[in-house]
C-alpha positions in Angstrom: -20.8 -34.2 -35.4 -18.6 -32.5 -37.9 -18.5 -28.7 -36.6 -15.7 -27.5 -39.1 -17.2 -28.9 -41.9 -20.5 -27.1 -41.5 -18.5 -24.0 -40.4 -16.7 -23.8 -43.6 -19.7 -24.4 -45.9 -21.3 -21.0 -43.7 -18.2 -19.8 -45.1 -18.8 -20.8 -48.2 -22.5 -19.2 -48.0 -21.6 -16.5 -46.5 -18.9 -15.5 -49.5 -21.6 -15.9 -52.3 -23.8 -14.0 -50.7 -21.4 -11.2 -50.3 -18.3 -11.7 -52.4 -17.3 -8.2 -51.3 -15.4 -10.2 -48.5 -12.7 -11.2 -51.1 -11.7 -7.1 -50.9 -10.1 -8.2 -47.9 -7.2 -10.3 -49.1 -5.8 -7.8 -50.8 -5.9 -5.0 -48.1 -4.2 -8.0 -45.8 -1.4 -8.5 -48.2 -0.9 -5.0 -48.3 -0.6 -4.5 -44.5 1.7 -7.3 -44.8 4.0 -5.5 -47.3 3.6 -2.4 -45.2 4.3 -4.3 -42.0 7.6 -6.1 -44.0 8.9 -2.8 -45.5 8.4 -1.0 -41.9 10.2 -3.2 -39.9 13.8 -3.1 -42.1 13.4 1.0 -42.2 13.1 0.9 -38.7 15.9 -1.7 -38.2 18.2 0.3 -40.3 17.2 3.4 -38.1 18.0 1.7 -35.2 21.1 0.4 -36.1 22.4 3.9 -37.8 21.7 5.2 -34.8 23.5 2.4 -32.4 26.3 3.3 -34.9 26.8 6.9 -34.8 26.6 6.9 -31.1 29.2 4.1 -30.6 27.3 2.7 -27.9 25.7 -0.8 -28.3 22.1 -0.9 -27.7 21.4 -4.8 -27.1 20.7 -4.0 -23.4 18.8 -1.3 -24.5 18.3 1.6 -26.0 19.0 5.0 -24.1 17.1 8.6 -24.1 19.7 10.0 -26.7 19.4 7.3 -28.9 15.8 7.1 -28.4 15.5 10.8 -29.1 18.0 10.2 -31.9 15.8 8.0 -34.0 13.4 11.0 -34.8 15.9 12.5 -36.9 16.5 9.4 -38.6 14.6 9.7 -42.2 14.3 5.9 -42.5 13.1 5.4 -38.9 10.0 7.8 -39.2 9.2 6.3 -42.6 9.1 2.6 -41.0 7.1 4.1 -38.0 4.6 5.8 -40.9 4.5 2.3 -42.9 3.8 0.3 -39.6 0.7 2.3 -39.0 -0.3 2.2 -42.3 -0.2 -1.5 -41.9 -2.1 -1.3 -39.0 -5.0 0.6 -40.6 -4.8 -1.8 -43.3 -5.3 -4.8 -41.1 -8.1 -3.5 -39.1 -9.8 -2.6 -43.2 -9.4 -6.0 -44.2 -11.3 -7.6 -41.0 -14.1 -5.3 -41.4 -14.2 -6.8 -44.8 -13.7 -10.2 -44.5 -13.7 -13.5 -41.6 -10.5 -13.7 -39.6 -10.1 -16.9 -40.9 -9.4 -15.8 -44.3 -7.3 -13.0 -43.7 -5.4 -13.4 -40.7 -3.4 -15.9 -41.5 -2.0 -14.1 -44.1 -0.4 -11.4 -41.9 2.4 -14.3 -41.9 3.6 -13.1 -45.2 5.4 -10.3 -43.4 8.0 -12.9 -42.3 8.6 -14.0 -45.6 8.2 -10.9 -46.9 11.2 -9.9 -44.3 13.3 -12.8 -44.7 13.7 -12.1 -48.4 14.6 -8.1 -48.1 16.8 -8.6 -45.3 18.6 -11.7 -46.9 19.2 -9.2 -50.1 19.7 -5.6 -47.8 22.6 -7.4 -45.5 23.9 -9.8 -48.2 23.7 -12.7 -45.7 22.1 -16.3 -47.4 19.1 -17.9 -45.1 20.6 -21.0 -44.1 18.6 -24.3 -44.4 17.2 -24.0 -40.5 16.1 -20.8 -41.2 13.7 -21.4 -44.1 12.3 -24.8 -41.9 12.4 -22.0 -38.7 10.1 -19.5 -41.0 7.4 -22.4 -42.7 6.7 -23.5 -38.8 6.0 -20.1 -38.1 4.1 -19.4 -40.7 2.4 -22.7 -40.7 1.7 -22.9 -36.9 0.8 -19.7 -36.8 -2.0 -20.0 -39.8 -3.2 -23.1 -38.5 -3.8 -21.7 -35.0 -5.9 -18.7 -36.0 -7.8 -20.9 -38.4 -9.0 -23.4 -35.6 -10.0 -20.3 -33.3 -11.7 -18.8 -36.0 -13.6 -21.5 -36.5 -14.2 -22.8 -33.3 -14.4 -19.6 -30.8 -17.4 -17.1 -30.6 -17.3 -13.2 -29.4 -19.2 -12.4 -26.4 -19.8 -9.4 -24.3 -17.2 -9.4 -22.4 -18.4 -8.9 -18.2 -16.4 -6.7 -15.7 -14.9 -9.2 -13.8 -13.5 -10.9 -16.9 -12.4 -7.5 -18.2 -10.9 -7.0 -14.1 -9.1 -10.6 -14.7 -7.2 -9.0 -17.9 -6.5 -5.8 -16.5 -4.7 -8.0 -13.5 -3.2 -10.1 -15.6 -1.7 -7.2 -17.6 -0.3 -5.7 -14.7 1.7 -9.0 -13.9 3.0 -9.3 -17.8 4.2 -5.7 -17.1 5.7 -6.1 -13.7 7.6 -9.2 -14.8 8.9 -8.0 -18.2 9.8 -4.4 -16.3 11.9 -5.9 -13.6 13.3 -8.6 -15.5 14.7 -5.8 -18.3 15.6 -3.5 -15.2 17.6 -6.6 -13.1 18.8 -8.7 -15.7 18.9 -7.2 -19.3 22.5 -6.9 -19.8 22.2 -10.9 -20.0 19.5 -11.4 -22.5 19.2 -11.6 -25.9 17.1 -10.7 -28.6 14.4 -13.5 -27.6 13.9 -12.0 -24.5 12.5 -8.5 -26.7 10.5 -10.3 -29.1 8.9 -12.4 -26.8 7.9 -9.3 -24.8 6.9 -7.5 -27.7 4.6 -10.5 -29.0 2.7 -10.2 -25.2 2.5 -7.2 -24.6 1.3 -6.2 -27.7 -1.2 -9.1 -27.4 -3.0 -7.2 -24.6 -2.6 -4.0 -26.7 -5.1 -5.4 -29.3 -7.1 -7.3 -27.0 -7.6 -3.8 -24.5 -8.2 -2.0 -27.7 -11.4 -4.2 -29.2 -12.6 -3.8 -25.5 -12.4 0.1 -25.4 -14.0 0.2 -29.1 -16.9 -2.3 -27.9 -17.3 -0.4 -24.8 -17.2 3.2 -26.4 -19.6 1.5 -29.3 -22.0 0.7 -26.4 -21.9 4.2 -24.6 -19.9 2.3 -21.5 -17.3 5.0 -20.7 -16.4 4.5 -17.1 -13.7 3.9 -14.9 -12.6 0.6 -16.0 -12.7 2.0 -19.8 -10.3 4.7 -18.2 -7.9 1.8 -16.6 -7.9 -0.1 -20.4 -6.9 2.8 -21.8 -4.3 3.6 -19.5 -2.8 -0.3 -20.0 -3.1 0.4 -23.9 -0.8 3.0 -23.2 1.6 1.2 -21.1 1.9 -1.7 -23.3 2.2 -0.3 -26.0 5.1 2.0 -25.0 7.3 -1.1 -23.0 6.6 -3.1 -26.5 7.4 -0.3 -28.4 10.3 -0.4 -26.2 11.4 -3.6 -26.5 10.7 -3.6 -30.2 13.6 -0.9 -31.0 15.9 -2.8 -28.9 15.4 -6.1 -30.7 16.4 -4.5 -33.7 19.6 -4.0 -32.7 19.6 -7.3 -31.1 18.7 -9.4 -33.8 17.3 -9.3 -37.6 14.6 -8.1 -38.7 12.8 -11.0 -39.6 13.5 -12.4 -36.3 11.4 -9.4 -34.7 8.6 -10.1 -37.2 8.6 -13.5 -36.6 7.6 -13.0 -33.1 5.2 -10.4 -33.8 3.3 -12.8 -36.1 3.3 -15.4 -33.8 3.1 -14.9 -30.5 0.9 -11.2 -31.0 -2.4 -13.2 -32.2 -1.6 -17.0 -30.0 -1.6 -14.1 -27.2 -4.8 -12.3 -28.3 -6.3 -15.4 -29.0 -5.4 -17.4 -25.6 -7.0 -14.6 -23.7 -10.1 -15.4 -25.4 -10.1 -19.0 -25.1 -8.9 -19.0 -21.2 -10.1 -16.0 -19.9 -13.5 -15.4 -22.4 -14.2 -19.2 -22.7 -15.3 -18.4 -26.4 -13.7 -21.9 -27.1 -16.2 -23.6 -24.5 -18.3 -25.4 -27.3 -14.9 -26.7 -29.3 -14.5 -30.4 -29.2 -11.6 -32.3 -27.6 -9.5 -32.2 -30.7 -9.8 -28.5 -31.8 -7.8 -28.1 -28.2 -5.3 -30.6 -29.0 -4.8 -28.5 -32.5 -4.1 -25.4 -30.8 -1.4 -27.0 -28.5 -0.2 -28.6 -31.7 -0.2 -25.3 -34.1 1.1 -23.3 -31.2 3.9 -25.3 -30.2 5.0 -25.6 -34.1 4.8 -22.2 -34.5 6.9 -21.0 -30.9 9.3 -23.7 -31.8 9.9 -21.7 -35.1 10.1 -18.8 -33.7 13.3 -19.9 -31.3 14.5 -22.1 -33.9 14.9 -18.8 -36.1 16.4 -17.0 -33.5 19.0 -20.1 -32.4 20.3 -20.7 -36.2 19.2 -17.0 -38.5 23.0 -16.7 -39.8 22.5 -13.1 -38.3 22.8 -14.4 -35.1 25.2 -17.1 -35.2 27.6 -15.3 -37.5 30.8 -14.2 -36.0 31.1 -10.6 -34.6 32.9 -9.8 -37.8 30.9 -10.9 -40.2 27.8 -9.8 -38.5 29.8 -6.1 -38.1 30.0 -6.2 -41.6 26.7 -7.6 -42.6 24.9 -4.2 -40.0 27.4 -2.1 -42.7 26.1 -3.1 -45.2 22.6 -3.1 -44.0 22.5 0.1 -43.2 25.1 1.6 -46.1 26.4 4.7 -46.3 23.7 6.9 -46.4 22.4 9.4 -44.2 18.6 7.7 -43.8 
């Protein structure tokens, strides 16, 4: 009658007998930091870059610039400190439940929010901080119901042929619309993408490891690898050219968010791992998705980044990225 409950005392159980689990939270954090610190090195090598090649970037970035941003110090340290955060996330799941630590991947954003407010000199207004708590909120509350509520499965080839399909729409549709209409969109349009795409990028890559864990290398192992790859490299894509879009914290905030609701919705929708959840654990993930999406657009509508005027936001990208040669 009252699943949570009895999930959460497991929990409980499951921590005294193993309070090794707790090791966990701190590798999370840390990925966190890493995955904070990354993005505004990266931000600042995008937007040297934008700058010493006097060409804006917001409808994307080109092959000089891109090849530029090798020989930008700062960039390749972000790009290092992203993949350490990456290593770090996948160390503190191995150590302890989702519930507990994946939430807490959120604290990039704030993490963000602060260093860019005190790199760029620009104040969070009061929209911005209520943008960030829904995200953060939402997002937390989202991962904790499917956590509790959702179960792994082996996952069949038809359902695995359903994503595979699915991810060729997502990349059709975010290919063409960058190709046909990207000189009218904004940074929303990038972040969004990013959050998908890279959705299916951690989804495919739990079903290669399963399937290479299970001595299953064949032909439809080959075609998830090859849509890792193209994901990744679109959302990698997209990501640099949000930076120069928008903040930082604004591309973190839709990592956070819409990365795992993506992840997570596969499973539900396509896996059916929610198929035991009660009426109301539904309900909670329309409710602590739609708080957490709504943050993420609110952040993007009123971050003073973006509604600052073009001179103030020159001057606050100056200052961001100083006078420096990183």
């Amino acid at each position: 009658m009252f699943p949570a409950a009895i999930d959460i005392a497991d929990l409980a159980d499951d921590f005294t007998r193993n309070p090794s689990q707790l090791l966990g939270i701190p590798f999370a954090l840390l990925g966190a930091v890493f995955l904070s610190l990354g993005a505004q090195l990266q931000h600042r090598g995008v937007a040297k870059v934008e700058s010493s090649s006097g060409t804006d970037a917001t409808s994307g970035l080109n092959l000089a610039q891109l090849l530029a941003l090798l020989g930008r110090p700062s960039w390749v340290t972000g790009t290092v400190m992203l993949g350490l955060a990456i290593v770090l996330q996948l160390g503190s799941l191995s150590l302890a439940p989702i519930t507990l630590v994946q939430p807490l991947g959120a604290v990039a954003l704030v993490i963000t929010a602060v260093v860019n407010s005190r790199i760029s000199g620009v104040r969070l207004n009061r929209r911005s901080v209520v943008a960030i708590v829904a995200c953060v909120g939402g997002v937390g509350l989202f991962v904790t119901i499917a956590a509790i509520f959702t179960g792994e499965h082996r996952i069949t080839e038809s359902e695995l042929i359903t994503i595979l399909v699915m991810l060729g729409v997502v990349l059709l549709a975010f290919g063409l619309g960058f190709v046909l209409f990207r000189a009218r969109f904004t940074a929303i349009f990038y972040i969004v993408g990013t959050g998908v795409l890279y959705g299916f990028v951690a989804t495919l890559a739990k079903v290669i490891i399963g399937r290479l864990q299970q001595g299953e290398f064949d032909w439809l192992t080959v075609l998830c690898g090859l849509g890792l790859v193209a994901a990744s490299a679109l959302g990698g894509y997209f990501v640099q050219t949000a930076y120069s879009s928008g903040p930082p914290d604004l591309v973190i905030a839709g990592l956070t968010v819409i990365d795992p609701m993506i992840a997570v919705g596969i499973g539900i929708i396509v896996l059916g791992e929610a198929s035991n959840a009660p009426f109301w654990a539904g309900f909670g993930f329309v409710v602590a998705g739609a708080i957490a999406v709504w943050g993420v657009f609110q952040l993007a509508r009123h971050h003073p980044q973006v509604s600052q005027t073009p001179a103030a936001a020159a001057a606050a990208k100056a200052l961001a990225t100083g006078d420096a040669p990183a």
